[in-house]
py3Dmol code that shows the C-alpha trace and the ligand (Angstrom):
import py3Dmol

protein = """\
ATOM      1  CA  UNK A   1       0.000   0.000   0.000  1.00  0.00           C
ATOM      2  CA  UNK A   2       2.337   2.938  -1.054  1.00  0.00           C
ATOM      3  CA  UNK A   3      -0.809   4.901  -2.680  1.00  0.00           C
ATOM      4  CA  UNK A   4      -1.494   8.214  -0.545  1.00  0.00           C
ATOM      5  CA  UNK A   5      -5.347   8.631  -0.221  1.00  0.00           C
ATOM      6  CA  UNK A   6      -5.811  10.091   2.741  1.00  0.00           C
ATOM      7  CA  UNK A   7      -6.444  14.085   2.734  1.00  0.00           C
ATOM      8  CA  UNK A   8      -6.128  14.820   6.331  1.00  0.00           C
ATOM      9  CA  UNK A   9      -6.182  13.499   9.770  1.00  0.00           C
ATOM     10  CA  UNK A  10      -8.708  14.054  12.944  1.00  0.00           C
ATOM     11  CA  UNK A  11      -5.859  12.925  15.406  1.00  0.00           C
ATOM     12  CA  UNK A  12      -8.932  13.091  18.370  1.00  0.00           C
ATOM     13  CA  UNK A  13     -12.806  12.789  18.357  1.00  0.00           C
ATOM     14  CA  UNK A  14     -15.520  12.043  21.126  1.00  0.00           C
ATOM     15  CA  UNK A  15     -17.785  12.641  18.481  1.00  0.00           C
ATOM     16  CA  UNK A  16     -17.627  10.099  15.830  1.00  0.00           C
ATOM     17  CA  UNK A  17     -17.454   6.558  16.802  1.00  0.00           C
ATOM     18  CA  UNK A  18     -20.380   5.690  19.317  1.00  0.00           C
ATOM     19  CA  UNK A  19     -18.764   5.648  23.137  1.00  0.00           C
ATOM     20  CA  UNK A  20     -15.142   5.304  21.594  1.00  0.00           C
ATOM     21  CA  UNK A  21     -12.074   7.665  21.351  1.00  0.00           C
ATOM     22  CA  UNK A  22     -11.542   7.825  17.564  1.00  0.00           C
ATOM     23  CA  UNK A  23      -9.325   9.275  14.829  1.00  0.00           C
ATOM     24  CA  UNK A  24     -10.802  10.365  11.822  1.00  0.00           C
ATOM     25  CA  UNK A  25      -8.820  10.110   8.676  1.00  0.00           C
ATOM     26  CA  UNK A  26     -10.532  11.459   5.743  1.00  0.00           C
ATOM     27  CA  UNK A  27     -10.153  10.283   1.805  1.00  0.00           C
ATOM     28  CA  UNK A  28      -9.682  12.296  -0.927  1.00  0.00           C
ATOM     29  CA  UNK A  29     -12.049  12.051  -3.843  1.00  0.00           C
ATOM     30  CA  UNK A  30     -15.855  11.059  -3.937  1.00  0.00           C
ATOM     31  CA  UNK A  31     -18.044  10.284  -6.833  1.00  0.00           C
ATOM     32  CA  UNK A  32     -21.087  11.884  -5.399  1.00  0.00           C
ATOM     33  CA  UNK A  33     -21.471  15.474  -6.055  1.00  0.00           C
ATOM     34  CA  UNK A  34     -23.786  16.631  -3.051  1.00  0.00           C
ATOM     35  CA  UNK A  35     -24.898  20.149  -2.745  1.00  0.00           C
ATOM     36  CA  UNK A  36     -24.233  20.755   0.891  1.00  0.00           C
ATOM     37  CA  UNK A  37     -21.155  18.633   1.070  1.00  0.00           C
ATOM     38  CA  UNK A  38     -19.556  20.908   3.064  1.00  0.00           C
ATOM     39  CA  UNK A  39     -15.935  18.676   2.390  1.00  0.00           C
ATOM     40  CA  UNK A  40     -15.599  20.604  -1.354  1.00  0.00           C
ATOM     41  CA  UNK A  41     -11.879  20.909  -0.794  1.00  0.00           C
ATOM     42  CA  UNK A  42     -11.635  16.967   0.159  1.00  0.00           C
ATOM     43  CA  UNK A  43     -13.955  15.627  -2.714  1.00  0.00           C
ATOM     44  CA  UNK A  44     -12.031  17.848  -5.390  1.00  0.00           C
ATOM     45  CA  UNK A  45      -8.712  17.448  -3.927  1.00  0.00           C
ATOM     46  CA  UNK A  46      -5.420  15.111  -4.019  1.00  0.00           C
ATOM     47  CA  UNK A  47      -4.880  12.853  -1.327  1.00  0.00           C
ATOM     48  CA  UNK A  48      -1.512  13.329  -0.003  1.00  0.00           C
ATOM     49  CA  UNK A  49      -1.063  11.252   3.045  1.00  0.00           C
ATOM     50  CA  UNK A  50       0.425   7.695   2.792  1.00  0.00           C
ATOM     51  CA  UNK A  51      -1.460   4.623   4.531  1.00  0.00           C
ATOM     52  CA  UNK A  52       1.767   3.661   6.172  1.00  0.00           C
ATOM     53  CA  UNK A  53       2.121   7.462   7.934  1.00  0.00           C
ATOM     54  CA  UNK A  54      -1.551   7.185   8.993  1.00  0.00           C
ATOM     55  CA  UNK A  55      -0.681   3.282  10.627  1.00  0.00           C
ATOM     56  CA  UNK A  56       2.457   4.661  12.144  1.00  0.00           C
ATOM     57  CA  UNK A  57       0.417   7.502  13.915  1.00  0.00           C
ATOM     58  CA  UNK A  58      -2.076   4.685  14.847  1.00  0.00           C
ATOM     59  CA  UNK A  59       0.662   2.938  16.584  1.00  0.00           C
ATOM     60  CA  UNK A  60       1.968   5.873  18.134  1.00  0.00           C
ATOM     61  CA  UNK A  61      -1.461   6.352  19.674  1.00  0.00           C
ATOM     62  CA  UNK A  62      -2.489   3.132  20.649  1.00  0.00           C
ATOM     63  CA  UNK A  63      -2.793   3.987  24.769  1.00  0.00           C
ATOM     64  CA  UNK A  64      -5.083   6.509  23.885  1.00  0.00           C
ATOM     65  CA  UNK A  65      -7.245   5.909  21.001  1.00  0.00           C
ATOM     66  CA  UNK A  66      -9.906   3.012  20.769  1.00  0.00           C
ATOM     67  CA  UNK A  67     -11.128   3.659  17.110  1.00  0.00           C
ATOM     68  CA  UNK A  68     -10.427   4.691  13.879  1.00  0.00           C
ATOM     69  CA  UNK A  69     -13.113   6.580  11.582  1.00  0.00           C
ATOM     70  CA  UNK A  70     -12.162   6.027   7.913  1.00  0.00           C
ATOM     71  CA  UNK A  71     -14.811   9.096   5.967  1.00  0.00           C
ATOM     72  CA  UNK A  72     -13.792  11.485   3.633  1.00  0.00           C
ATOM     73  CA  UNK A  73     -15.234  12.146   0.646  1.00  0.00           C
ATOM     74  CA  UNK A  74     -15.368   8.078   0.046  1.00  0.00           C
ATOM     75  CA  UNK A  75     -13.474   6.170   1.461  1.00  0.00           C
ATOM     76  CA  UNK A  76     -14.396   2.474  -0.164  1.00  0.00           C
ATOM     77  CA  UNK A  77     -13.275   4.389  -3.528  1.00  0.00           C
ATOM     78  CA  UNK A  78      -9.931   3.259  -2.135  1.00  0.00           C
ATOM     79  CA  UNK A  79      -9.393  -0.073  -3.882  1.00  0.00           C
ATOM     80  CA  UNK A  80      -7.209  -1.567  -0.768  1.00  0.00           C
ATOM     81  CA  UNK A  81      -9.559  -0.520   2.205  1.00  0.00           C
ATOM     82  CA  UNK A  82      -9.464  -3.939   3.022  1.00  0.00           C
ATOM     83  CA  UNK A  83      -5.977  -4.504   3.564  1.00  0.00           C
ATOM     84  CA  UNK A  84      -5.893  -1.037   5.430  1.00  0.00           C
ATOM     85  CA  UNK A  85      -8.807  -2.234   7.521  1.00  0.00           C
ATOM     86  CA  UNK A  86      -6.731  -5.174   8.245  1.00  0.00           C
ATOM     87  CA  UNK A  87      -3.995  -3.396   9.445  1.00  0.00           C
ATOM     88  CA  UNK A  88      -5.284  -1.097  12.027  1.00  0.00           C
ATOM     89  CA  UNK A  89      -7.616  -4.290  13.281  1.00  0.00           C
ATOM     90  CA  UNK A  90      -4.105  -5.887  13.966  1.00  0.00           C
ATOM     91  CA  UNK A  91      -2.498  -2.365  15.620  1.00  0.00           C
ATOM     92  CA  UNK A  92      -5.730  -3.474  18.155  1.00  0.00           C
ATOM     93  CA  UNK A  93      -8.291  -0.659  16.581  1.00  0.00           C
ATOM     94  CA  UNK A  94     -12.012  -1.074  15.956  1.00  0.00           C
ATOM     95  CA  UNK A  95     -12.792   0.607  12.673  1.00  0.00           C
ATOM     96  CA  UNK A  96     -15.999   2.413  11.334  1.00  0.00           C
ATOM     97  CA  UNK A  97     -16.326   3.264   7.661  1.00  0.00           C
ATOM     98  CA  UNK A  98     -18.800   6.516   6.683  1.00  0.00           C
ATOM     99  CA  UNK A  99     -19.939   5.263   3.272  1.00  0.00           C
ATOM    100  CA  UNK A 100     -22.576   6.886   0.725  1.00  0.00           C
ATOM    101  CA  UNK A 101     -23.299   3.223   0.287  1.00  0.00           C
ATOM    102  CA  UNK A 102     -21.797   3.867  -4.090  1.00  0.00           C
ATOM    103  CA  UNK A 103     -20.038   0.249  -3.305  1.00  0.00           C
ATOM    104  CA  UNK A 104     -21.277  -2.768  -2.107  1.00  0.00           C
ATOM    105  CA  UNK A 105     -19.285  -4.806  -3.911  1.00  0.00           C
ATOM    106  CA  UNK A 106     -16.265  -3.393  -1.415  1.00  0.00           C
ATOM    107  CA  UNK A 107     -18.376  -3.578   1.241  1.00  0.00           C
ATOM    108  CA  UNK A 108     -19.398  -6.865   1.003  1.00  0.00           C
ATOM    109  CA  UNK A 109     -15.913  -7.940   0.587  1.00  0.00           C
ATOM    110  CA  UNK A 110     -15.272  -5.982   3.615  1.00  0.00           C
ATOM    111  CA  UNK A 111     -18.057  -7.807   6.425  1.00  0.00           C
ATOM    112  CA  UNK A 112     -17.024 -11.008   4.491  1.00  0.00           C
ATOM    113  CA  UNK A 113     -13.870 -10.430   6.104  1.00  0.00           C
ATOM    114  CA  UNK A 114     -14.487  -8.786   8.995  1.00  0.00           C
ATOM    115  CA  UNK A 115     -12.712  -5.853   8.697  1.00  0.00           C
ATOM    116  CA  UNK A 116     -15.014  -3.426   9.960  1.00  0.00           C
ATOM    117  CA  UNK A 117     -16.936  -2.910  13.414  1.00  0.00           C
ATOM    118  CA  UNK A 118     -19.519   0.090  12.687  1.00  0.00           C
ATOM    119  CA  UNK A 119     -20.838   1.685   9.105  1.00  0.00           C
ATOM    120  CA  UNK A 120     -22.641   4.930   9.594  1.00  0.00           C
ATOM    121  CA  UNK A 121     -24.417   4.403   5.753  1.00  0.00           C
ATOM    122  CA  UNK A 122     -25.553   7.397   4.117  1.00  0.00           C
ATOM    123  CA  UNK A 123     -29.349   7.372   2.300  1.00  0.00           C
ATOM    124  CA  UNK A 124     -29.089  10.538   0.328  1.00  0.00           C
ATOM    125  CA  UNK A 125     -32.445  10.605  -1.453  1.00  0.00           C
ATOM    126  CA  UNK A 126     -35.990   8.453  -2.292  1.00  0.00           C
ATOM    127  CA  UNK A 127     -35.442   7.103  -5.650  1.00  0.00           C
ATOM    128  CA  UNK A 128     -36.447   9.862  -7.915  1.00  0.00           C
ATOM    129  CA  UNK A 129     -34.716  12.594  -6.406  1.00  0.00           C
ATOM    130  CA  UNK A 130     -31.554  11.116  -5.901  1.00  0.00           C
ATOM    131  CA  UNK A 131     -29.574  11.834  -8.806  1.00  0.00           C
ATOM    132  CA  UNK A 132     -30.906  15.880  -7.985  1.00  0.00           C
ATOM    133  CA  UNK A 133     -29.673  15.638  -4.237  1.00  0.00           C
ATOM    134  CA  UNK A 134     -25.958  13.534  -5.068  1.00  0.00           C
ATOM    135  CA  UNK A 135     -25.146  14.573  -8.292  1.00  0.00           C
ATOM    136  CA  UNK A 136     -25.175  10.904  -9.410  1.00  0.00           C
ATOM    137  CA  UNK A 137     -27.704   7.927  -9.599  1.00  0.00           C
ATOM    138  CA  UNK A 138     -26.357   5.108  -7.000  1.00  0.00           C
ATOM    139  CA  UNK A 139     -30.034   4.836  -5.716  1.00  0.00           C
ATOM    140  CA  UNK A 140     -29.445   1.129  -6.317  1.00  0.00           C
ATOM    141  CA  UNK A 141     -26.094   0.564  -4.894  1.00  0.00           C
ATOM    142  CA  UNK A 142     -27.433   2.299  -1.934  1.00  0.00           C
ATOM    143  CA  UNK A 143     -30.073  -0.152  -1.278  1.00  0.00           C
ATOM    144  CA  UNK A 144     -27.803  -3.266  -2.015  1.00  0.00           C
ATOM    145  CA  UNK A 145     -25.523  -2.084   0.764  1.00  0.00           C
ATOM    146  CA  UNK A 146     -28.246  -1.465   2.617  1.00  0.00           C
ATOM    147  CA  UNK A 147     -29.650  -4.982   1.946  1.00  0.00           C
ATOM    148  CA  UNK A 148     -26.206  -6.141   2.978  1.00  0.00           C
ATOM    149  CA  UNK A 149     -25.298  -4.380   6.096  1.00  0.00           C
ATOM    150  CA  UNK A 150     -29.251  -6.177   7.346  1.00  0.00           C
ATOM    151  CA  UNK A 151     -28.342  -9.171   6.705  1.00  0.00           C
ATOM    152  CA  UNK A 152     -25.248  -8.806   8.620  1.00  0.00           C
ATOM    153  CA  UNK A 153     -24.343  -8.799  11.996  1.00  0.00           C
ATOM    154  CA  UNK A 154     -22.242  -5.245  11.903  1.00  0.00           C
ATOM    155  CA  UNK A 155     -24.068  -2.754  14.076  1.00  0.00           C
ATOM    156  CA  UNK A 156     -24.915   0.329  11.638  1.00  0.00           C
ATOM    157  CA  UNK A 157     -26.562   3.670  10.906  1.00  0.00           C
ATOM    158  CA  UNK A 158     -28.283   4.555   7.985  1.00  0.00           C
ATOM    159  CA  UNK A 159     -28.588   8.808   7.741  1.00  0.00           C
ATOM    160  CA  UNK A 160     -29.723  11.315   5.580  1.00  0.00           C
ATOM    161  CA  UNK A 161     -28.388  15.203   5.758  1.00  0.00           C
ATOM    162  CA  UNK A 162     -31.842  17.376   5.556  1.00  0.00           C
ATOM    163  CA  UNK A 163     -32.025  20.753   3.677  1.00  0.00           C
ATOM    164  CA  UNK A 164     -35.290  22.033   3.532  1.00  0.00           C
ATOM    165  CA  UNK A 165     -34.849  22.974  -0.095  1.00  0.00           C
ATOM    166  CA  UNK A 166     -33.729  20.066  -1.553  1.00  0.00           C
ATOM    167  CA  UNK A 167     -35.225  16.898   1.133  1.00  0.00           C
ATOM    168  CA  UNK A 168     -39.193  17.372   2.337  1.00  0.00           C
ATOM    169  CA  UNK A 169     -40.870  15.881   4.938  1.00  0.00           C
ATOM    170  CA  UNK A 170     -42.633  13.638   2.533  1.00  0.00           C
ATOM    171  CA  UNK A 171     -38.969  12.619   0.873  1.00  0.00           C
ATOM    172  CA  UNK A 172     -37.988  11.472   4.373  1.00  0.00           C
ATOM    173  CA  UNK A 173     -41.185   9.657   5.173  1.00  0.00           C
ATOM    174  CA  UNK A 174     -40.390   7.568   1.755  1.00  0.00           C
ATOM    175  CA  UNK A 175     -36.914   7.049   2.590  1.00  0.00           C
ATOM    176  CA  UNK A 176     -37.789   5.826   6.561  1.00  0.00           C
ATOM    177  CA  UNK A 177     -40.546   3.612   4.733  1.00  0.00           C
ATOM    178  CA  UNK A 178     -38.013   1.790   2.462  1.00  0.00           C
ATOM    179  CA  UNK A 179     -35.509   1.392   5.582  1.00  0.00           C
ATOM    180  CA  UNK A 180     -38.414  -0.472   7.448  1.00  0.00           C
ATOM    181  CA  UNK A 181     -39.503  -1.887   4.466  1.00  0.00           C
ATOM    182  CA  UNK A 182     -36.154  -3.708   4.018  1.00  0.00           C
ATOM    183  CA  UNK A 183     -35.886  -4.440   8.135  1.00  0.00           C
ATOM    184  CA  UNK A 184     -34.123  -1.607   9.516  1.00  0.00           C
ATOM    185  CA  UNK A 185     -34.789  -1.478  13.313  1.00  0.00           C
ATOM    186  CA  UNK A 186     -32.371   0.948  14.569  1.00  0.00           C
ATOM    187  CA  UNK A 187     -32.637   5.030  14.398  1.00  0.00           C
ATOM    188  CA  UNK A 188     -32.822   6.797  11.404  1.00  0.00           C
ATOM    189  CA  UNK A 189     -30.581   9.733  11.789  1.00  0.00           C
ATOM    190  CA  UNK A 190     -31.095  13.118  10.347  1.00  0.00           C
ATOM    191  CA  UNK A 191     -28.368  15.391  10.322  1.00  0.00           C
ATOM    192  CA  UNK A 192     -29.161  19.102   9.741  1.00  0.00           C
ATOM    193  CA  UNK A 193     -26.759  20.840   6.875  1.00  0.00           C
ATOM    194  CA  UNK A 194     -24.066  22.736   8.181  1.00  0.00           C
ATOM    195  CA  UNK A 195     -23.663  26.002   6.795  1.00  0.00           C
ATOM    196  CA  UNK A 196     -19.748  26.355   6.176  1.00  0.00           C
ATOM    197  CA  UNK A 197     -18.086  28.500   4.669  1.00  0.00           C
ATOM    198  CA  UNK A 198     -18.035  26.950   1.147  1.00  0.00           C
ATOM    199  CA  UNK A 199     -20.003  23.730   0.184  1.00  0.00           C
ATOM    200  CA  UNK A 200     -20.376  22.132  -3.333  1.00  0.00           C
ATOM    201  CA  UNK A 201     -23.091  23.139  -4.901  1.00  0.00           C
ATOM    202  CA  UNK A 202     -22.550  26.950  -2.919  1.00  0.00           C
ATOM    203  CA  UNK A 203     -25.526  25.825  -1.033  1.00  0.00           C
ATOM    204  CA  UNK A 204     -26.977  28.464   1.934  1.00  0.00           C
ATOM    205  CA  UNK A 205     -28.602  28.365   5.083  1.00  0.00           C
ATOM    206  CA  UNK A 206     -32.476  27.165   4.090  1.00  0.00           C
ATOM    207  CA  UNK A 207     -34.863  29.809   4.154  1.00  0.00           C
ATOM    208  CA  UNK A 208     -37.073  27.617   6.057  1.00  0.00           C
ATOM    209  CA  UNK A 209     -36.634  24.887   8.713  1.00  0.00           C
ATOM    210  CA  UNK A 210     -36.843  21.529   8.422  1.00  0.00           C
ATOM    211  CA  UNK A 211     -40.598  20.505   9.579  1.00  0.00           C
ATOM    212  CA  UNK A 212     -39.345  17.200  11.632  1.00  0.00           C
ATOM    213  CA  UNK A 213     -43.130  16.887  12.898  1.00  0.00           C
ATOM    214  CA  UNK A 214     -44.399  16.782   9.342  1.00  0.00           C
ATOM    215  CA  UNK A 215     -42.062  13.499   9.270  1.00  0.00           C
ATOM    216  CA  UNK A 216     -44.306  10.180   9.324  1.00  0.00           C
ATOM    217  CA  UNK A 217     -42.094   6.944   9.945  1.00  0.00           C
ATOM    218  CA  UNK A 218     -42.692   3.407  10.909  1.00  0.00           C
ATOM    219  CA  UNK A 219     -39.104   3.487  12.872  1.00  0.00           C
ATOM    220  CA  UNK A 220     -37.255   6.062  15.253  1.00  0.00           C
ATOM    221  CA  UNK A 221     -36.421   9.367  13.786  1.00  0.00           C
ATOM    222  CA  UNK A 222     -33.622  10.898  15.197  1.00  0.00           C
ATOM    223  CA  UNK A 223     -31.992  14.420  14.986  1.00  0.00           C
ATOM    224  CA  UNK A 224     -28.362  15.031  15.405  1.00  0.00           C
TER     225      UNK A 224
END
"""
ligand_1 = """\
8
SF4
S -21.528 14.653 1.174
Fe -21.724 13.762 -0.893
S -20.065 14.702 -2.101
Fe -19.597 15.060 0.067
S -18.299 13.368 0.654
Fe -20.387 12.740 1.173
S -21.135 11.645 -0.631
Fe -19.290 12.771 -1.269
"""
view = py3Dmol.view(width=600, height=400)
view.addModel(protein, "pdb")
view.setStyle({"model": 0}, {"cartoon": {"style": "trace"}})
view.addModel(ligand_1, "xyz")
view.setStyle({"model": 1}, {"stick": {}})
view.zoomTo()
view.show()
């Protein structure tokens, strides 16, 4: 693995892996295009950081980290996320991907082996807005790794960032009806768009809030 895909490092986060101390390292490139990605200079940049400096910090930290977030951008666009999963499971890490779900050949390849120990899966859009909302139609591949992460025994999230002019209530009633539909039973997580600075599509604050009451869903709706 002398490729260098990683953008940047989170050397500390209380925020990102459920009850765990985590780094974050984050992967250049994505082949979504989302509107509010608020990551612009990560999905159009160059990765620059090896995966044997990011191991060796691993090491370095291993008394004080429990977890390692792998995000980005995508980061199962990286052809050998397997063997880097492998390696920080032997360094004695748990590791969560954040996926926009684009793959599920790689992640299928990845519970096969059990190289991963929490997905946080990202359900950008119903069906006939997602092209509109991501920039590109993986509607399907979304399910399938849905599909897969179900049938396995990986504990995961499946999210959706809300914008109240691009996602309605009604979107997110669809999307929480195909979750249960397929046998979801944890919490679907919103996440409200954060205005930075600069996303994507030069996306602004919504004129008008999300209406999370007008939200109808067989499962748990959550907020973040
Ligand atoms: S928000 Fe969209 S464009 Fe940005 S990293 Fe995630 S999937 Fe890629």
């Amino acid at each position: 693995m002398r490729e260098s895909p990683i953008y940047d490092i989170t050397p500390f986060t209380m925020l990102d892996y459920p009850d765990s101390l985590a780094a974050i390292a984050w992967f250049a490139g994505c082949n979504m295009r989302c509107g509010y990605c608020y990551n612009p200079h990560i999905v159009l940049g160059e990765g620059r950081i090896a995966t044997e400096k990011l191991l060796e910090f691993l090491r370095k930290r291993k008394d004080k980290l429990e977890a390692v977030v792998l995000s980005g951008g995508e980061c199962t666009n990286f052809a050998a996320i397997g063997e880097l999963c492998a390696e920080i499971k032997k360094i004695g890490y748990k590791v969560k991907i954040d996926t926009n779900g684009s793959r599920p050949e790689r992640l299928s390849a990845l519970i096969a082996a059990k190289a991963i120990d929490y997905v946080a899966l990202d359900f950008k859009a119903p069906r006939e807005k997602f092209r509109e909302i991501a920039g590109a139609d993986f509607y399907d591949q979304t399910l399938q790794s849905l599909r897969l992460l179900i049938a396995s025994e990986i504990p995961f999230e499946a999210r959706t960032t809300i914008h109240s002019a691009l996602l309605t209530p009604a979107d997110i009633s669809r999307i929480a009806e195909v979750l249960c539909s397929e046998g979801y039973k944890n919490n679907y997580c919103l996440q409200n768009f954060v205005a930075a600075k600069k996303t994507l599509g030069n996306l602004g604050k919504p004129a008008e809030k999300f209406n999370l009451a007008a939200v109808s869903s067989p499962i748990k709706v959550v907020l973040r």
